[in-house]
gemmi code that builds the backbone of each chain (N, CA, C; Angstrom):
import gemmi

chains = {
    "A": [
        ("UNK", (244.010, -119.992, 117.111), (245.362, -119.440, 116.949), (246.402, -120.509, 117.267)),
        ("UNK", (247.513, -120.846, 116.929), (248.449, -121.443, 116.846), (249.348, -121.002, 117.951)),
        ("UNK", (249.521, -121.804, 118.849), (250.392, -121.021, 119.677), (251.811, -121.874, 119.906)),
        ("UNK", (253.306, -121.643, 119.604), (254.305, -122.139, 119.743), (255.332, -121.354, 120.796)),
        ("UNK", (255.645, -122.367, 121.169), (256.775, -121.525, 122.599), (258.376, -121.638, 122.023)),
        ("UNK", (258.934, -120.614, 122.025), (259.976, -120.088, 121.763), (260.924, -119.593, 122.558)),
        ("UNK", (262.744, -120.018, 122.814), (263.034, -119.480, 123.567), (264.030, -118.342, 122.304)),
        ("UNK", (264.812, -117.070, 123.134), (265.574, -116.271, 123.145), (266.871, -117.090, 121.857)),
        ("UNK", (266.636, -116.586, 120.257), (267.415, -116.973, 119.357), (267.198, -118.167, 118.730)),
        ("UNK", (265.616, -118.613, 118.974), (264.479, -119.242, 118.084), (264.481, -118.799, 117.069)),
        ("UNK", (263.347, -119.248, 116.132), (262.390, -119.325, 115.224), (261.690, -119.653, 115.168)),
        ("UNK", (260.953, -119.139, 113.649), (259.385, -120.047, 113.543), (259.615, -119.384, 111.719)),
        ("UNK", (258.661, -120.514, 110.927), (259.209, -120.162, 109.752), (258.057, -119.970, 108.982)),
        ("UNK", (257.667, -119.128, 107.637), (256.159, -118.934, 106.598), (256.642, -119.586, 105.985)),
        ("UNK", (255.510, -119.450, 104.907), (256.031, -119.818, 103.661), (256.334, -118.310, 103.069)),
        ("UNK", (256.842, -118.716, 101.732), (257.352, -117.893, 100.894), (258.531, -116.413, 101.357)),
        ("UNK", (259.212, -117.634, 101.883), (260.216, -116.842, 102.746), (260.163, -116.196, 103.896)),
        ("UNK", (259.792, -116.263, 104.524), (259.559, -115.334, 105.970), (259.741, -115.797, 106.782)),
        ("UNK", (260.954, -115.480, 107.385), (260.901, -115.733, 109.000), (261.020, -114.580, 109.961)),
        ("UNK", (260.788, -115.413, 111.134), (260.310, -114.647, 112.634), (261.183, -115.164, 113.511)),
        ("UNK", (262.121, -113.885, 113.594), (263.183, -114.124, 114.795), (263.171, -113.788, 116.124)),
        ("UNK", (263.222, -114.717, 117.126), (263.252, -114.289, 118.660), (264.271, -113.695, 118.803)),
        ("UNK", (264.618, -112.329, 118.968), (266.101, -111.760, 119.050), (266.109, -111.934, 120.785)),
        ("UNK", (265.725, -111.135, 121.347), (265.864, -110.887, 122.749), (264.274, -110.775, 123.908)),
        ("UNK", (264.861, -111.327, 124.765), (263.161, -111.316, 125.867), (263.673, -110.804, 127.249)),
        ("UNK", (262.876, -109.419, 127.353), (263.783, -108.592, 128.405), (262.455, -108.434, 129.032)),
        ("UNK", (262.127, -108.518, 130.319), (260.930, -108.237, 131.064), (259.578, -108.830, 130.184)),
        ("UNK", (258.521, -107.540, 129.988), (257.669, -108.122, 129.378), (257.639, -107.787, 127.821)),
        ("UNK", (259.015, -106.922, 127.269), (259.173, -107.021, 125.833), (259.813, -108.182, 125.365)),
        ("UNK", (259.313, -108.199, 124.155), (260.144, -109.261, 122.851), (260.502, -108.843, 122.106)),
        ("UNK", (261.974, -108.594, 121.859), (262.539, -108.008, 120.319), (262.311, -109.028, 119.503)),
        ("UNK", (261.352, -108.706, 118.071), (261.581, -109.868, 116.889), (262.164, -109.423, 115.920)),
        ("UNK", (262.663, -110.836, 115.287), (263.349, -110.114, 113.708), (262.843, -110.670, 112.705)),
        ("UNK", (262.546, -110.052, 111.438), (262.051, -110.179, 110.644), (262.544, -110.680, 109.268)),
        ("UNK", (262.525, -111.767, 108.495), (263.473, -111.842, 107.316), (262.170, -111.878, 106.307)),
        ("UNK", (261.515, -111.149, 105.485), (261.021, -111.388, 104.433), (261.210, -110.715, 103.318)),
        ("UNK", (260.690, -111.698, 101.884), (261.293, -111.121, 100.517), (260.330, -108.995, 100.510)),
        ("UNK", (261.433, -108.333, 99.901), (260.920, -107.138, 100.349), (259.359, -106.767, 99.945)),
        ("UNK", (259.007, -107.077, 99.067), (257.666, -106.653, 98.741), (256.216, -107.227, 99.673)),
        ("UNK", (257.193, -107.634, 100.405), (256.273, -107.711, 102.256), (256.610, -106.973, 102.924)),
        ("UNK", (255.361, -106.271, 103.290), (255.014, -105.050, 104.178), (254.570, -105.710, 105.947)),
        ("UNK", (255.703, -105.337, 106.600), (256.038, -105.981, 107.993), (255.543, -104.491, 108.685)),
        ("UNK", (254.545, -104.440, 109.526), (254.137, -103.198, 110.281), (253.401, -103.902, 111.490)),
        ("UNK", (253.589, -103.270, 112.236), (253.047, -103.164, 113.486), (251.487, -103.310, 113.744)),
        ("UNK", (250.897, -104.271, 114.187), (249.521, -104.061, 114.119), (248.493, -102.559, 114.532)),
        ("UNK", (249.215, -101.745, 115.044), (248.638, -101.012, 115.544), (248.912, -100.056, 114.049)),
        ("UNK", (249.572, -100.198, 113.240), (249.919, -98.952, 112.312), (249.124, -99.151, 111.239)),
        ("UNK", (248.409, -100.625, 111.493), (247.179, -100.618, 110.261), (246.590, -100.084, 111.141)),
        ("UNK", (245.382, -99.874, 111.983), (244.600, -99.551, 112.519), (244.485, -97.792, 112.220)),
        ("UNK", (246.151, -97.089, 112.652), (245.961, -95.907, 112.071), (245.802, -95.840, 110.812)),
        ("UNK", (246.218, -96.347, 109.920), (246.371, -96.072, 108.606), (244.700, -96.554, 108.151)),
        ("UNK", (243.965, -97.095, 108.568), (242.525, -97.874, 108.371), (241.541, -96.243, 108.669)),
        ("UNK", (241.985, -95.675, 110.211), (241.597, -94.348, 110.725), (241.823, -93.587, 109.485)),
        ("UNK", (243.118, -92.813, 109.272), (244.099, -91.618, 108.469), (242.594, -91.766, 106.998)),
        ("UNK", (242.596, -93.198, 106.325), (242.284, -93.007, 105.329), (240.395, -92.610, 105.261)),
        ("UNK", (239.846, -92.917, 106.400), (238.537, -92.565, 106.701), (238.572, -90.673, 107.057)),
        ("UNK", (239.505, -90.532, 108.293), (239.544, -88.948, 107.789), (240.120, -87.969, 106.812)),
        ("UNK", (240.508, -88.611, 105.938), (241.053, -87.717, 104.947), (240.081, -87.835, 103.519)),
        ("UNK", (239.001, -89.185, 103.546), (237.805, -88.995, 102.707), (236.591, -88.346, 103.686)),
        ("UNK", (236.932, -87.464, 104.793), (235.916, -86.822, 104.797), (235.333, -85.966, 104.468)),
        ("UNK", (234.466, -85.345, 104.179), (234.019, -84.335, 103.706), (233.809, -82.998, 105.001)),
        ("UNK", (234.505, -81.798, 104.265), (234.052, -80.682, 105.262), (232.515, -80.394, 105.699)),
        ("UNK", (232.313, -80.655, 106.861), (230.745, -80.658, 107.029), (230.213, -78.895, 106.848)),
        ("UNK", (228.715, -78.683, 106.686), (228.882, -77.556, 106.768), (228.651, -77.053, 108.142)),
        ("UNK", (228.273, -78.385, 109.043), (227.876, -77.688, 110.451), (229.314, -77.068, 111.406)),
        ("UNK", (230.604, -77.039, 109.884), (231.554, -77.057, 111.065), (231.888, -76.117, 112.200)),
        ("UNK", (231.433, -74.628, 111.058), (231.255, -73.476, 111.557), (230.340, -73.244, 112.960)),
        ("UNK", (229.195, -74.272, 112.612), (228.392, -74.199, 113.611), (228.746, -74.635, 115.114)),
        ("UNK", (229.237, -75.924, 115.218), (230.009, -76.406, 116.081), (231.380, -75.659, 116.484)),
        ("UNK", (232.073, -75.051, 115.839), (232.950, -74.214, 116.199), (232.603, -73.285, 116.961)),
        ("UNK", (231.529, -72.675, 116.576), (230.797, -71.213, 117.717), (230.049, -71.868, 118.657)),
        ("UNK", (229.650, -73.293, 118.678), (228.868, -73.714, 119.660), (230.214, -74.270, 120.717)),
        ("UNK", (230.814, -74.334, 120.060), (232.235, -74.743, 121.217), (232.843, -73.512, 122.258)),
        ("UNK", (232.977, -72.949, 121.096), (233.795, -71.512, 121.146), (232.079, -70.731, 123.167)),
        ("UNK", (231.039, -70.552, 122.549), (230.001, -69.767, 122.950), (230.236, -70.765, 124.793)),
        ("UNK", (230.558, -72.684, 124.375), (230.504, -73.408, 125.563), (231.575, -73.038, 126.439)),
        ("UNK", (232.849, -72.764, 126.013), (234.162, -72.434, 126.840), (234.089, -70.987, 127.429)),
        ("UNK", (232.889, -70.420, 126.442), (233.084, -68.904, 127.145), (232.503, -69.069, 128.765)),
        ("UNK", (231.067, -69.823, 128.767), (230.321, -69.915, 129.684), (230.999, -70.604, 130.719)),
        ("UNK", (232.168, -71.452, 130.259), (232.616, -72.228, 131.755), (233.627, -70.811, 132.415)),
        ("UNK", (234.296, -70.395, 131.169), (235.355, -69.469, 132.162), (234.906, -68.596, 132.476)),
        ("UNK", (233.359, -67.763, 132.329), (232.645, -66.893, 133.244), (231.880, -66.973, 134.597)),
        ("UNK", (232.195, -69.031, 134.856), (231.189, -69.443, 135.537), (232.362, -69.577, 136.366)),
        ("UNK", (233.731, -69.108, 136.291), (235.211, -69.785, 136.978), (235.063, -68.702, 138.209)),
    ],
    "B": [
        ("UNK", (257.658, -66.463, 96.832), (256.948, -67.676, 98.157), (256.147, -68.854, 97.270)),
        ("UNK", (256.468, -69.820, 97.916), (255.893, -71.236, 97.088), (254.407, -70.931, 97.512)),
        ("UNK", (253.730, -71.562, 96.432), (252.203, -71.422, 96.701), (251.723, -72.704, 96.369)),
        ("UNK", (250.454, -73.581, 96.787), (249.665, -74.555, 96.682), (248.294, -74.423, 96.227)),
        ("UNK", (247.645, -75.086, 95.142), (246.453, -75.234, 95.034), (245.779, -75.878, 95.923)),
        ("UNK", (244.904, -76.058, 96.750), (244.435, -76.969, 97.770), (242.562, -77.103, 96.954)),
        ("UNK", (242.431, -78.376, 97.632), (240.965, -78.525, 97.116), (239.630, -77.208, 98.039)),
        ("UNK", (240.429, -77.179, 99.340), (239.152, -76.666, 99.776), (240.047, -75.386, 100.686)),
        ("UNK", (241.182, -75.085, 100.432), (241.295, -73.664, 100.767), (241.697, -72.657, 99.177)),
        ("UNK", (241.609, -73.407, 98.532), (242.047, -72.339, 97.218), (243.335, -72.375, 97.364)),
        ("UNK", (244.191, -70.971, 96.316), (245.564, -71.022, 96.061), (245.941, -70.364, 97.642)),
        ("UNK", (246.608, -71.377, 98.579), (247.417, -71.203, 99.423), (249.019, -70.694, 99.413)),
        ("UNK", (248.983, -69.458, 99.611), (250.750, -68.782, 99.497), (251.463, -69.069, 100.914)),
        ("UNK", (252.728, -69.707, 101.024), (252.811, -69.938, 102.303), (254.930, -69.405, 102.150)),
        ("UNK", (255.014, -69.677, 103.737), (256.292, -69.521, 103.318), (257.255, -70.828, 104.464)),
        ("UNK", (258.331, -70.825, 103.805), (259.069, -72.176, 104.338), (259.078, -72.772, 105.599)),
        ("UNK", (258.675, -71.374, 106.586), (259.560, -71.587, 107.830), (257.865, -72.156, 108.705)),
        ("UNK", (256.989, -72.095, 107.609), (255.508, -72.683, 108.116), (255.253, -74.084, 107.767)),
        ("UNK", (256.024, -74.638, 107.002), (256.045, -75.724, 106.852), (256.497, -76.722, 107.867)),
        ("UNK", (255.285, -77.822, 108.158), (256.207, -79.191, 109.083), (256.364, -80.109, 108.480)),
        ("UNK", (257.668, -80.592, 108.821), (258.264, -81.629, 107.654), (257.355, -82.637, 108.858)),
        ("UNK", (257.120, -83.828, 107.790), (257.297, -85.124, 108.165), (257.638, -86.354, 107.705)),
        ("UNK", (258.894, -86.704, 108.451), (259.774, -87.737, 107.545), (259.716, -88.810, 107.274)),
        ("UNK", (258.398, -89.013, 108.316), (257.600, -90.542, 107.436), (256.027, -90.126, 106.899)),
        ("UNK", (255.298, -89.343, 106.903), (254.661, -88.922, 106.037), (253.179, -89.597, 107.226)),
        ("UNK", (252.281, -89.488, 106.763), (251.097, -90.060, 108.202), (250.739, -91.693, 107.848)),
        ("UNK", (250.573, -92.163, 108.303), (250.054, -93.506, 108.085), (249.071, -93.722, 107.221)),
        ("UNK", (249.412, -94.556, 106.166), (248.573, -94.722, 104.584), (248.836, -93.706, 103.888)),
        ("UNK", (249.535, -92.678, 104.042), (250.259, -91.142, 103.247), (251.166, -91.179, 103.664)),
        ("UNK", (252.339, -92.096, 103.620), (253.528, -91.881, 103.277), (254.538, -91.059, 102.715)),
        ("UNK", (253.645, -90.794, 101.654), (254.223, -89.537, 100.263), (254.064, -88.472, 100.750)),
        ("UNK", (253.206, -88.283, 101.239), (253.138, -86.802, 101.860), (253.864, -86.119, 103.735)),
        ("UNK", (254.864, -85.762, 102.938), (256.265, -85.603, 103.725), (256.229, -83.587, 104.713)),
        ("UNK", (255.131, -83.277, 103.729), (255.305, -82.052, 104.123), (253.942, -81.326, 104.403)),
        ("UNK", (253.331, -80.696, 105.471), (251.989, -80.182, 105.605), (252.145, -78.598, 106.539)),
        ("UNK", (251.116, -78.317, 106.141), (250.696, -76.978, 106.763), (249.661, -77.208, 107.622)),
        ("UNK", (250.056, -76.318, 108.960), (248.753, -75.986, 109.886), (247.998, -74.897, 109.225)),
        ("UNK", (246.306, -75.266, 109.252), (245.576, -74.082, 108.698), (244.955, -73.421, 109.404)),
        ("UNK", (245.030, -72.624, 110.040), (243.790, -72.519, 111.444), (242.934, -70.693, 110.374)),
        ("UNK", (241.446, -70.904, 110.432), (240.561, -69.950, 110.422), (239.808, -69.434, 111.153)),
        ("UNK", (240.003, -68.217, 111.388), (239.426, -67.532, 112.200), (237.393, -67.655, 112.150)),
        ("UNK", (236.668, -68.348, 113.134), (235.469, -68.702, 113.098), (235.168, -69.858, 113.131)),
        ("UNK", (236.524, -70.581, 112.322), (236.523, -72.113, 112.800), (237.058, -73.061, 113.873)),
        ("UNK", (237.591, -72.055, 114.683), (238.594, -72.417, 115.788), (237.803, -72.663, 116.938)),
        ("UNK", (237.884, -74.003, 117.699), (239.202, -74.468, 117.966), (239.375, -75.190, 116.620)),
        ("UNK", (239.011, -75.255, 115.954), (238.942, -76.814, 114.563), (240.580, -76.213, 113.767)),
        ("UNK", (241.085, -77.173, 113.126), (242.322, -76.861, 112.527), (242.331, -77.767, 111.617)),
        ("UNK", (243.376, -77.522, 110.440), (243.751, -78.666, 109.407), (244.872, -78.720, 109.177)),
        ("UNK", (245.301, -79.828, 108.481), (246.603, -80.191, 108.406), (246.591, -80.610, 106.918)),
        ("UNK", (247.142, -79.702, 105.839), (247.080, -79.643, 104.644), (248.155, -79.850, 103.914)),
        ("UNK", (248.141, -81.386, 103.043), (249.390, -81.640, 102.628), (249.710, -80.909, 101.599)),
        ("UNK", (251.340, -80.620, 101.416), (251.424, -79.973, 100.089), (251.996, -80.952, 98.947)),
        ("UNK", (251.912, -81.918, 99.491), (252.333, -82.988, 98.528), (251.123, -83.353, 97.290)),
        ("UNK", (250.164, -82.976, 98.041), (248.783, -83.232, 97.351), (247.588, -82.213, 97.904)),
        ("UNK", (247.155, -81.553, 96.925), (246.625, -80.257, 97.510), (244.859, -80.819, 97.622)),
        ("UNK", (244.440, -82.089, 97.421), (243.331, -82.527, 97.548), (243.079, -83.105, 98.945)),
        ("UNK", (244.121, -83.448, 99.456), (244.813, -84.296, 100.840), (244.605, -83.129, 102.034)),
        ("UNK", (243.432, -83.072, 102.769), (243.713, -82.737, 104.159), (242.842, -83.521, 105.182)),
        ("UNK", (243.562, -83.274, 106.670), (242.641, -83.444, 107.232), (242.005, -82.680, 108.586)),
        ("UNK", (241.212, -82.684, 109.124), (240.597, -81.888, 109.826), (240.334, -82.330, 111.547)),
        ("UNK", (240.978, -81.819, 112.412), (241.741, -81.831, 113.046), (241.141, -81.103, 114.083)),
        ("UNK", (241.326, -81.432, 115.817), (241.158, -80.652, 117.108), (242.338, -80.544, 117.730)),
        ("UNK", (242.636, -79.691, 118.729), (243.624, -79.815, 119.327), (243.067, -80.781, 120.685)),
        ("UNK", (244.394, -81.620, 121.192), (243.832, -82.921, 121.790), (243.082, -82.660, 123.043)),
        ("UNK", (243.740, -81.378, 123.456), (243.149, -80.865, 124.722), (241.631, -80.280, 124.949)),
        ("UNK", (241.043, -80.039, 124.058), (239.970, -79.835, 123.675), (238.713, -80.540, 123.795)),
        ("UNK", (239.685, -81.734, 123.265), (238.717, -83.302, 123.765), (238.553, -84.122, 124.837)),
        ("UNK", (240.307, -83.689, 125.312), (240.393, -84.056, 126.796), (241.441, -83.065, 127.629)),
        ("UNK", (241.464, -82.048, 128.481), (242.192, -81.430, 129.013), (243.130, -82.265, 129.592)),
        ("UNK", (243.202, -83.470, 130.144), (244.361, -84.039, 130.702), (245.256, -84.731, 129.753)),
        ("UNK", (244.504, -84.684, 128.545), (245.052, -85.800, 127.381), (246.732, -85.447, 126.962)),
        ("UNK", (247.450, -86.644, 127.907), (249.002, -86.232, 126.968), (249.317, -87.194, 125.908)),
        ("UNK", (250.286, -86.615, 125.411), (250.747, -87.899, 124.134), (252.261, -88.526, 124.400)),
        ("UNK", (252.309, -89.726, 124.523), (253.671, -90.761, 125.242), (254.583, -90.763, 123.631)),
        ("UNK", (255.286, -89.881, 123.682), (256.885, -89.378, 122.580), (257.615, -90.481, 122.881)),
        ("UNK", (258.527, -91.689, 122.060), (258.971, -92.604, 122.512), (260.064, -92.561, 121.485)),
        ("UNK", (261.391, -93.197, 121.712), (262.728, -92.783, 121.268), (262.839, -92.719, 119.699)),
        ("UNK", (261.706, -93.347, 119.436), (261.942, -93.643, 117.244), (261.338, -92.117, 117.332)),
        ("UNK", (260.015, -91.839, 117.719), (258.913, -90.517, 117.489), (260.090, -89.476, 118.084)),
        ("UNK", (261.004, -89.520, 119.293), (261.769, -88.546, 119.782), (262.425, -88.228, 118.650)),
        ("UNK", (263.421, -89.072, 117.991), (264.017, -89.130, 117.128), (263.688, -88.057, 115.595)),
        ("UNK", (262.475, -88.510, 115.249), (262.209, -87.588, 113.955), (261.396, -86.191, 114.772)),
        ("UNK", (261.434, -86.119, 115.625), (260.280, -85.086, 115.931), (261.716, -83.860, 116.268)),
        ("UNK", (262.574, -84.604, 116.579), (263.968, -83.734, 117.169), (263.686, -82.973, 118.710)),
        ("UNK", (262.845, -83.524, 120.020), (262.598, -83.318, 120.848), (262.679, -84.599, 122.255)),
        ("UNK", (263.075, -84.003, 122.864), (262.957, -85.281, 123.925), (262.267, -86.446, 123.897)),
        ("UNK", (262.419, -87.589, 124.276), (261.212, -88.285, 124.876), (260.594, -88.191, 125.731)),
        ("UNK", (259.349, -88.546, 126.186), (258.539, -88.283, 127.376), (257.064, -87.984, 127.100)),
        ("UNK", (256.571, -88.010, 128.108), (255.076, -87.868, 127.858), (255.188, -85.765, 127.630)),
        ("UNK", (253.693, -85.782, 126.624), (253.588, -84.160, 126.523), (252.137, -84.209, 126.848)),
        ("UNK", (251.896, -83.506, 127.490), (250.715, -83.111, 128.069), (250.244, -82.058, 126.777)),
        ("UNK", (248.833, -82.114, 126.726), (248.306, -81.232, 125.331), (248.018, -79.637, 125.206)),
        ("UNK", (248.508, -79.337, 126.507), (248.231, -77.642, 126.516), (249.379, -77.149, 126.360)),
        ("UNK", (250.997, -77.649, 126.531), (251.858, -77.212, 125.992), (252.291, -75.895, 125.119)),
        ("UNK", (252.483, -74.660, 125.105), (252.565, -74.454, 123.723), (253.751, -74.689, 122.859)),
        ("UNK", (254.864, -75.559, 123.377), (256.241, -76.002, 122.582), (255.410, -76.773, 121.141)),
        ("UNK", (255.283, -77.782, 121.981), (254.376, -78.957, 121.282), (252.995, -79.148, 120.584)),
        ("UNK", (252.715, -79.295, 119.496), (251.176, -79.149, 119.332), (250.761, -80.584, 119.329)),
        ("UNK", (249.555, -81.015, 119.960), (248.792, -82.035, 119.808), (247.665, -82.071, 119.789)),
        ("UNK", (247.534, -82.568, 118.344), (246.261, -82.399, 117.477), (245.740, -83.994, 117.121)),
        ("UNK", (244.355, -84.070, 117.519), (244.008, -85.327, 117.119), (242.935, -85.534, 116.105)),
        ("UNK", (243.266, -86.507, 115.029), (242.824, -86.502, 113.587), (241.144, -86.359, 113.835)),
        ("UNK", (240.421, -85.888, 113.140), (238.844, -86.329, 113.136), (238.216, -87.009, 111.827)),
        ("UNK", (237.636, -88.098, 112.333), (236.145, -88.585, 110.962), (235.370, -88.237, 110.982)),
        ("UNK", (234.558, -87.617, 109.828), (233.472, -87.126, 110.223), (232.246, -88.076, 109.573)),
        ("UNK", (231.486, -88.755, 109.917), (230.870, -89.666, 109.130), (229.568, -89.247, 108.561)),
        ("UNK", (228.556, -89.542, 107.876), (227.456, -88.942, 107.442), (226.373, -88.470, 108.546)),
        ("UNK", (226.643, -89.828, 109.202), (225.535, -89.651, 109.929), (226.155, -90.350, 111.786)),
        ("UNK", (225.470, -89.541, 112.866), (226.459, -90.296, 114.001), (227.449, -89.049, 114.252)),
        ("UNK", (227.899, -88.957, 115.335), (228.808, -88.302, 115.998), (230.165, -88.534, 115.338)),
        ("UNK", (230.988, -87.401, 114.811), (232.379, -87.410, 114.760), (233.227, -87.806, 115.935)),
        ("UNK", (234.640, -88.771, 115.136), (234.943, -89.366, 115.723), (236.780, -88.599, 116.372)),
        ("UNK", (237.304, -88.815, 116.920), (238.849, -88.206, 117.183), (239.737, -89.165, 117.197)),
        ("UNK", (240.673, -88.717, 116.343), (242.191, -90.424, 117.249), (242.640, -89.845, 117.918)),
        ("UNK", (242.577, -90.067, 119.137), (243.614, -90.202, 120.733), (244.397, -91.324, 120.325)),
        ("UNK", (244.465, -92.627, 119.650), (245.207, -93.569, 119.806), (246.498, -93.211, 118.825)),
        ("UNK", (246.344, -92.158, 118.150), (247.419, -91.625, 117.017), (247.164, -90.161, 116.905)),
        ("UNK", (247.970, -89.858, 117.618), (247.705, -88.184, 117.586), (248.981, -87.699, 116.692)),
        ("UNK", (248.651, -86.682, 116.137), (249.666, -85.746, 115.398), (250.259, -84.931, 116.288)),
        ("UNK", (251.174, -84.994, 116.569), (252.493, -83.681, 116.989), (253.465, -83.071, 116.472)),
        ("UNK", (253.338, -81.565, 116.578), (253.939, -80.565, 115.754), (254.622, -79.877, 116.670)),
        ("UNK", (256.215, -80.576, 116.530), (256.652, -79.258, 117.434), (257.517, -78.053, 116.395)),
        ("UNK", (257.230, -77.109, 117.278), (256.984, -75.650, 116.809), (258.352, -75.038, 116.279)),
        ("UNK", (259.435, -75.458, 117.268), (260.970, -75.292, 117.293), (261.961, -75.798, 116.335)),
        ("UNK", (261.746, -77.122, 116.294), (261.775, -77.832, 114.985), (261.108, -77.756, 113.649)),
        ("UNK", (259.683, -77.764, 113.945), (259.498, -77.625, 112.337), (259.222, -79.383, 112.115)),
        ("UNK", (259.056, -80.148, 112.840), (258.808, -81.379, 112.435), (257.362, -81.995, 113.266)),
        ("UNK", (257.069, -82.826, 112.132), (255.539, -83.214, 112.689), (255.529, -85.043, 112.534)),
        ("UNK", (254.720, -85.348, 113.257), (254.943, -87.089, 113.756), (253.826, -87.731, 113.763)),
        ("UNK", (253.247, -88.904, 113.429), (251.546, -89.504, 113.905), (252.405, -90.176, 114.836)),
        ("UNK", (252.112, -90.289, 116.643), (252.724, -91.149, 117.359), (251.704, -91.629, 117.877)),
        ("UNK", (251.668, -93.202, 117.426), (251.271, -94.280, 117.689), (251.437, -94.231, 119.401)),
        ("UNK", (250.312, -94.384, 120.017), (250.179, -94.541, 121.745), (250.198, -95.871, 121.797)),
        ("UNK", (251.960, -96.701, 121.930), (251.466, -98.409, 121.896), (251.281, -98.589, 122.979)),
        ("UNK", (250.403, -99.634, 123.568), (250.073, -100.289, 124.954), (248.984, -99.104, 125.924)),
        ("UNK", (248.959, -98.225, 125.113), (247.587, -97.055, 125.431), (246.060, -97.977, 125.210)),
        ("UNK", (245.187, -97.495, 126.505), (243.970, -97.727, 125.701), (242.971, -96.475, 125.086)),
        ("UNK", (244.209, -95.763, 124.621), (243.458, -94.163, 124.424), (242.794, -94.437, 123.022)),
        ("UNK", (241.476, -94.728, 122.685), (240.726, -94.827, 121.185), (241.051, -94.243, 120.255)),
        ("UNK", (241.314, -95.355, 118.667), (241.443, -94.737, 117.537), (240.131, -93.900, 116.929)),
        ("UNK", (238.558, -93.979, 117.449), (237.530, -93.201, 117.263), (237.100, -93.019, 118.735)),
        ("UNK", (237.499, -92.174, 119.504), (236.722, -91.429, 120.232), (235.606, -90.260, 119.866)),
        ("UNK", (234.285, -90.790, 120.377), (233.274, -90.112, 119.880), (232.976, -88.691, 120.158)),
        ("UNK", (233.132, -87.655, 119.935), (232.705, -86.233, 120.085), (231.137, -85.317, 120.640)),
        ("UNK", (231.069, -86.124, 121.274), (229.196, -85.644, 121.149), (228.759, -84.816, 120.594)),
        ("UNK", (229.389, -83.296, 120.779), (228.714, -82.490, 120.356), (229.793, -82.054, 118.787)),
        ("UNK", (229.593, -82.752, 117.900), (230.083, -82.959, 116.950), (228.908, -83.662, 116.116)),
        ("UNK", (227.902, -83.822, 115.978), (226.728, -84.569, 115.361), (226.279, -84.040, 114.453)),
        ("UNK", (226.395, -84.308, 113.057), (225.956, -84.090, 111.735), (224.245, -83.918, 112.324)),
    ],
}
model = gemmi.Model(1)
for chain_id, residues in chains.items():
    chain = gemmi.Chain(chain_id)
    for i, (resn, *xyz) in enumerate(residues, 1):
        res = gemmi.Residue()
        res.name, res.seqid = resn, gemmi.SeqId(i, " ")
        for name, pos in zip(("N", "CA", "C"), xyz):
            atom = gemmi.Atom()
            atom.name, atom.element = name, gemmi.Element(name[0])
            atom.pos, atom.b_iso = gemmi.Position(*pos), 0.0
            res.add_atom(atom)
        chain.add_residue(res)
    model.add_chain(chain)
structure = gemmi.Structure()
structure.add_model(model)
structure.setup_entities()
């Protein structure tokens, strides 16, 4: 990894237009700013990760054990709050 | 009353005030701005979240507490913002707030839950959110045990 030290109203520059602005460094956040041509998709690393998740559960298939697991859930909660 | 074809509940008749908007739509479904809670009786606790943007589009869903009774979800001023509710942490037994966390179900292997992106539906509003838990180490697949194909 490339690592460059930056202070508060830096840069650092891509190619094909993109830059990365040090706006502000307050404790242990960093505000950055972003300049790229729009058909760059600037997201948060963590919002691929959901979106990587979202698209695995939404090709899932309804199992048929769901029913099953539902009453086996349902039959487990009865037994704890009779055991309360 | 507006009605939906859905792939796996049939023609769904619903009415407005059941609808949760969401104004950025879930992560990688963008487009889909607007969903229904489905809950069936026999399948519960299990729930879905059925877009009407696309009636092939759902997904299948626990409530978070289920998976973890202490499990809250950290609401932060952008998520406060569209959700139209405070910021702050929500604890998952709430009933203002719903927090529901997505499930995979894979072929084979234990189904999985996102704690690291849970869905919240609050009830008052009418608006629903995927809020990203940043700086959480709460898992995007937490494993279910007794969830095993």
């Amino acid at each position: 990894m490339l690592v460059i030290r930056r202070r508060a109203g830096e840069a650092i520059v891509l190619p094909d237009g993109i830059e990365i602005h040090v706006l502000d460094i307050s404790g242990s956040r960093v505000k950055l700013g972003v300049v790229a041509p729009a058909q760059v998709a600037v997201v948060r690393k963590e919002a691929v990760e959901a979106r990587r998740q979202n698209l695995a559960a939404a090709a899932s298939p309804l199992p048929n054990a769901l029913t099953a697991w539902a009453q086996a859930y349902r039959d487990g909660s009865e037994q704890v709050r009779s055991e309360d | 009353m507006p009605s939906i074809h859905t792939a796996e509940f049939g023609q769904l008749t619903y009415e407005e005030s059941q609808v949760f908007v969401f104004p950025d739509g879930l992560h990688g479904f963008e487009g889909s701005k607007e969903f229904l809670l489905i809950q069936r009786e026999g399948l519960a606790p299990f729930c879905f979240l059925q877009s009407l943007a696309e009636g092939a589009l759902r997904f299948i869903c626990l409530p978070a507490r289920v998976i973890d009774p202490a499990y809250a979800a950290a609401v932060d001023t952008e998520d406060a913002g569209e959700l139209q509710i405070p910021a702050g942490n929500y604890a998952a037994v709430r009933p203002d707030v719903v927090v529901l966390a997505i499930l995979t179900i894979p072929d084979e292997g234990p189904a999985t839950a996102n704690l690291f992106a849970p869905v919240l539906l609050a009830t008052a509003t009418r608006r629903g959110r995927q809020c990203i838990q940043f700086g959480s180490s709460a898992p995007a697949a937490h494993a279910v045990p007794w969830m095993v194909a």
